[in-house]
C-alpha positions in Angstrom: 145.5 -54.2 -88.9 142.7 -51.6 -89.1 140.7 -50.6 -85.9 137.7 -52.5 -86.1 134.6 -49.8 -87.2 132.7 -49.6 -83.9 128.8 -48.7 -85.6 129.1 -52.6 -87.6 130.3 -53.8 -84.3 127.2 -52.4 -82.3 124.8 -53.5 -85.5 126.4 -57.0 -85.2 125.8 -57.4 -81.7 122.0 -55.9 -81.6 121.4 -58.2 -84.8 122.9 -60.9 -82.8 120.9 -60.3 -79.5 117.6 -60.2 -81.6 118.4 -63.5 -83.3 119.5 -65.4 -80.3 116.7 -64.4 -78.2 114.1 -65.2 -80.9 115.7 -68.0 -82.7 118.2 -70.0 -80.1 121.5 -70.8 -80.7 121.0 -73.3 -83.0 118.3 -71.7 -84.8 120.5 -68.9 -85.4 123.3 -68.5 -88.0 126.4 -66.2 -88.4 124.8 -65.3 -92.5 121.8 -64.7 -90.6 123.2 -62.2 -88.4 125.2 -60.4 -91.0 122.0 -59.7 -93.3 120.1 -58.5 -89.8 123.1 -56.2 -89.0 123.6 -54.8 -92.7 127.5 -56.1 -93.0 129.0 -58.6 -94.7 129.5 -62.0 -92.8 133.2 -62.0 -93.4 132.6 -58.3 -91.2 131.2 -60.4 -88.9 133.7 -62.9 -88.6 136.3 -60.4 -88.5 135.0 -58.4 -85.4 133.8 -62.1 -83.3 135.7 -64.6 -84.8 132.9 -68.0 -84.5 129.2 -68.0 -83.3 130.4 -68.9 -79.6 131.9 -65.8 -79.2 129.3 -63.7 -81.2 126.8 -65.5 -78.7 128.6 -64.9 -75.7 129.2 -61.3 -76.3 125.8 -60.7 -77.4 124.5 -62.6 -74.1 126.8 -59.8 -71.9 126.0 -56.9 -74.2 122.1 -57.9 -73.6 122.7 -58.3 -69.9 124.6 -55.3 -69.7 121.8 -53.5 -71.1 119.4 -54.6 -69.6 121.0 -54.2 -65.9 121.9 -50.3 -66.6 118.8 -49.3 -65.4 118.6 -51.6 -62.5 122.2 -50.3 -61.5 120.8 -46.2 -61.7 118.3 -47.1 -58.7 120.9 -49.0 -57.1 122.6 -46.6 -55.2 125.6 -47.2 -53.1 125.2 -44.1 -50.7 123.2 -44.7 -47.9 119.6 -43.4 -48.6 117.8 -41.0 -46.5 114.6 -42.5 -47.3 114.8 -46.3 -46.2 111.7 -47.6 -47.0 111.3 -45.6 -50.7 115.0 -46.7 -51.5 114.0 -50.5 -50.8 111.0 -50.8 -52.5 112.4 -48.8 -55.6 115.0 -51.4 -55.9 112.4 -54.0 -55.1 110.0 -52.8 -58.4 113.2 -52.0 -60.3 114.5 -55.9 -59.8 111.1 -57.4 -60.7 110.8 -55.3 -63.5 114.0 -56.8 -64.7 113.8 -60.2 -63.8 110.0 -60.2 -65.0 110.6 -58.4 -68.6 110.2 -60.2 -72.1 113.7 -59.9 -72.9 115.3 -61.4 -69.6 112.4 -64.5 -69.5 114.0 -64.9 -73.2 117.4 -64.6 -72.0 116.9 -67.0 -69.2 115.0 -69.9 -70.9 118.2 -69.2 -73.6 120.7 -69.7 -71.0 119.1 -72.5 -69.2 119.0 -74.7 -72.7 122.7 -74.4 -73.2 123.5 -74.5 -69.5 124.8 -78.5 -70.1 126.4 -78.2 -73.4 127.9 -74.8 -72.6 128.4 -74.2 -68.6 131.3 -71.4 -69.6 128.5 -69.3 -71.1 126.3 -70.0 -68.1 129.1 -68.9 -65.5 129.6 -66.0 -67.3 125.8 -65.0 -67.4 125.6 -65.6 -63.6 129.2 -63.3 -63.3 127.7 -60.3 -65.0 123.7 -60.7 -63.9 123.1 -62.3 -60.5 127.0 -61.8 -59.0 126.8 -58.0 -60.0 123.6 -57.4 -58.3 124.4 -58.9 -55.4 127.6 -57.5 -55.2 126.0 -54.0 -55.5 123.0 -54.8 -52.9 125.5 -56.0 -50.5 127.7 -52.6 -50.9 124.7 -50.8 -50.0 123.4 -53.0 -47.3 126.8 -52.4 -46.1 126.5 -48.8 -46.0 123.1 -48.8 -44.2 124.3 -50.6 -41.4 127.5 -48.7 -41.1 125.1 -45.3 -41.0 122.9 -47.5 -37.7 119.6 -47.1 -40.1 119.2 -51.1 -39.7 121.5 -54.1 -38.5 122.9 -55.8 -41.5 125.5 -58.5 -39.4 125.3 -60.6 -42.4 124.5 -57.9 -46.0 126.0 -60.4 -48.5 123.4 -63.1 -47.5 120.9 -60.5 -46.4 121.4 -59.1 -50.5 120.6 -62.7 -51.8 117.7 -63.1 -49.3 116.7 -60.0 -50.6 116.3 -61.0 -54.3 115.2 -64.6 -53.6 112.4 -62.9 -52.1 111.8 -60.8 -55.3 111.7 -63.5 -57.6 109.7 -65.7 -55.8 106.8 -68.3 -57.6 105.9 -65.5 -60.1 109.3 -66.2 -61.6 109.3 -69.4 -62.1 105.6 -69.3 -63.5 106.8 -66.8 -66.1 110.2 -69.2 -67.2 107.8 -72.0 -67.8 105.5 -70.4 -69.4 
């Protein structure tokens, strides 16, 4: 067939990330969605072809988002500046974590994490398993340039972030 017009596809998934977070999965509908995005719901059904994919890809679009910025002050050369470097990726992360739209995304994902633990692996593939994955590259690279002793970075990069998060985001999932 055709190549699927890229513009409806990018209005269907916004439309779909703005529903989702502010209605819920159940709350939200595919005819919903359409009239959000300005397409027809049979456009919508031909670019995700049921609401569980729609959902998913709007969960990874929104994560992917919202994680570009995170990943610019994430560098993976090792920084002249130790201190600066950490605690710019320390404010960058809590930003994240902390924001509107990932507090949303959270409480969403933790109220389908029983009826839909595919969607919840994938959230924690492309959010938490990224950053760490990137923390622990550059942990890596700071211990191989002597600046500190990193014997264990994948561990030291989830120490790291547990830190981060801490009370304040738990306070802020429960409201």
């Amino acid at each position: 067939g055709r190549p699927k017009n890229l513009t409806k596809r990018a209005a269907i998934l916004k439309a779909a990330q703005v529903l989702f977070l502010r209605l819920g999965y159940e709350g939200c509908s595919m005819d919903a969605i359409a009239q959000e995005a300005g397409v027809s719901k049979l456009t919508v059904y031909n670019h995700f072809t049921d609401k569980e994919k729609l959902f998913c890809a709007a969960i990874k679009a929104q994560c992917d988002t919202q994680l570009a910025e995170f990943f610019v002050t994430l560098t993976v050369h090792p920084p002249l500046h130790l201190r600066p470097t950490l605690l710019a990726l320390a404010h960058s992360f809590q930003r994240l974590v902390n924001s509107p739209e990932s507090i949303a995304l959270h409480r969403l994902i933790i109220s389908h994490a029983t009826t839909n633990p595919e969607l919840s692996h994938l959230f924690y593939e492309i959010t938490a398993l990224r950053i760490t994955h990137k923390m622990e590259e550059l942990l890596r690279s700071i211990d191989r340039t002597k600046q500190l002793h990193i014997p264990h970075p994948r561990q030291a990069a989830e120490h790291f972030f547990a830190l981060l998060k801490g009370a304040r985001h738990l306070q802020l999932l429960i409201g």
